[in-house]
Every structure is written in C-alpha cells, then in structure tokens.
C-alpha positions, 0 to 999 in steps of 0.5 A: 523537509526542504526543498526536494531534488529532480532526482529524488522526485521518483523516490517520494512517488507511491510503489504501485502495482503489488498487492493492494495491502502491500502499496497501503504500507508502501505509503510511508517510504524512506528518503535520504531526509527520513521517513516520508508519509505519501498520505500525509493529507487527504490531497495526498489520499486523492493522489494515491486513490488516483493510482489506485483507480482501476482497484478501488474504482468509485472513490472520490478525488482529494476534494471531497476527503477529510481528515477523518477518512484520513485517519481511517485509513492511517489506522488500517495501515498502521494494523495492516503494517504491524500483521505484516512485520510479524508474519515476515517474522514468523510470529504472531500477529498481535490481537489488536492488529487483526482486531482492528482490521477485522473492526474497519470491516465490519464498519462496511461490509460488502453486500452484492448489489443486484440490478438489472442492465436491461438484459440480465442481473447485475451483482456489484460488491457495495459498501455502507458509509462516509468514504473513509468508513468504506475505503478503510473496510476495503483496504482491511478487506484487501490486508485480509486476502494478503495475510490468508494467502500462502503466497504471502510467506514469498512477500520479500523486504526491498534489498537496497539499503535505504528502503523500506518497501515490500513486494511479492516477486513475481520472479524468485530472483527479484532483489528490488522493490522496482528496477527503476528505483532500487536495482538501479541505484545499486547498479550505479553504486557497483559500477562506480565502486568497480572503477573506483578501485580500478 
C-alpha cells in the first residue's frame, strides 16, 4: 500500500467501543486500496491493546509482543469472524469456529485470584500463560459472551458501501458503523448528488 491521505487516516484507525469480539473482526477494515489488517504486526497489537486498555487491563505494550502472541490472536479472530458471518446468516456456525474458540480457553482458563487488600478479600479473574495464550483465552472468552447473548440477532453490517465493519446499535435507527466515519461520508455524497442535479 502507498502512502496514506490525511483524510483516509480515520479510516485505518480501529472502530472501538462495540462489544469486544466485534472490535477484534473490526481490525481487518476496507479501504479504497483493499482490505487492511490493523493487526498486521505485534506494534499494531500494542497499539489495539492501547485502546483496548480499560477491557483488557494488564497486557503489555508492543515491545514485549511476539509474532506467536500475534498469531494467537489472528486465529481466535479468524474463528470469532466466521461464528459471526454464519449467525448473521442464520446458519450454523462451523464446528472448527466454536472449536477453535472453545480450544484458546481452555489454553488459560479464568481462575479468581484471592488476595487480601488489608481489609477484606480480593477476587481478581487470572489467566496462566505467555500473553498471546492468555489474550487469545480472553478474546475467545469475550467471542463466546457475544455469540450467547440474544441481543446478538440486532449486531447490523455498516450500511455504507465500502465497509465492512459491524456493531450492535444502541439505537434501532443507527445505519452506520461510527457517524464520524460512514454516516458522514454518505451525508457528503447525498448532499453533492442533491446539488449536483440541481
């Protein structure tokens, strides 16, 4: 890919803020020159887990991430991707999907971790493991909640054209994955059609 326009800079950066699983696939959107992987390389992981801090607290930044905690990841959001197509479907979701999701937890399963902060018990939820191995458990953990939870039939495909990205309206009405993004550009494009016409 060449060099990347100023305007074009909000549309490689990660959609953030829908469910966890759904910000995973989110990570591979389209742009005028294809698609783009926003987890190409374990900086770009770094950068995502950045954003991603308040949910997954305790990960490291891109300097201690390998291309085996990469590839962890990539598998639970190829699996987490396909369980989702198929459900928007209404199909089934292939066996190798929710058995590969079902596989990165039980590589780290989630154990509560009792300690005492001077005054009463502590119970934080830990996970055994290199950190790919735990971030994909709790990537897998978060693709498993999503697929579960009956508010998954309202998760809606963007509705502009050119994108690929997915998200759970918190408004019946919402067409766009984010205003900023697509619902602007389309606004644009009806405003100058309207006047082009005219």
């Amino acid at each position: 890919m060449g060099p990347i326009s100023i305007s074009r800079v909000s549309e490689l950066l990660p959609l953030t803020g829908e469910p966890l699983a759904l910000d995973l696939v989110n990570t591979r959107p389209h742009t005028p020159d294809g698609p783009v992987d926003l987890l190409a390389t374990p900086a770009a992981l770094g950068t995502w887990l950045t954003l991603q801090a308040e949910r997954l607290p305790g990960y490291p930044s891109e300097a201690a991430l390998t291309a085996a905690d990469l590839a962890a990841v990539h598998a639970v959001r190829e699996h987490t991707a396909v369980a989702i197509d198929h459900l928007r479907r209404g199909e089934k979701p292939p066996a190798s999907a929710l058995a590969g999701l079902n596989l990165a937890q039980r590589a780290a399963p989630a154990i509560l971790e009792l300690g005492w902060d001077g005054t009463s018990v502590t119970a934080v939820p830990q996970r055994a493991g290199t950190v790919g191995v735990r971030l994909a458990a709790r990537l897998a953990a978060a693709a498993g909640e999503l697929l579960a939870d009956p508010a998954f039939a309202a998760v809606r495909a963007c509705e502009a054209s050119d994108c690929v990205m997915l998200f759970l309206p918190a408004h019946p009405r919402r067409r766009w994955c984010s205003a900023a993004r697509c619902g602007n550009r389309a606004r644009v494009a009806r405003y100058y059609q309207r006047h082009r016409t005219t």
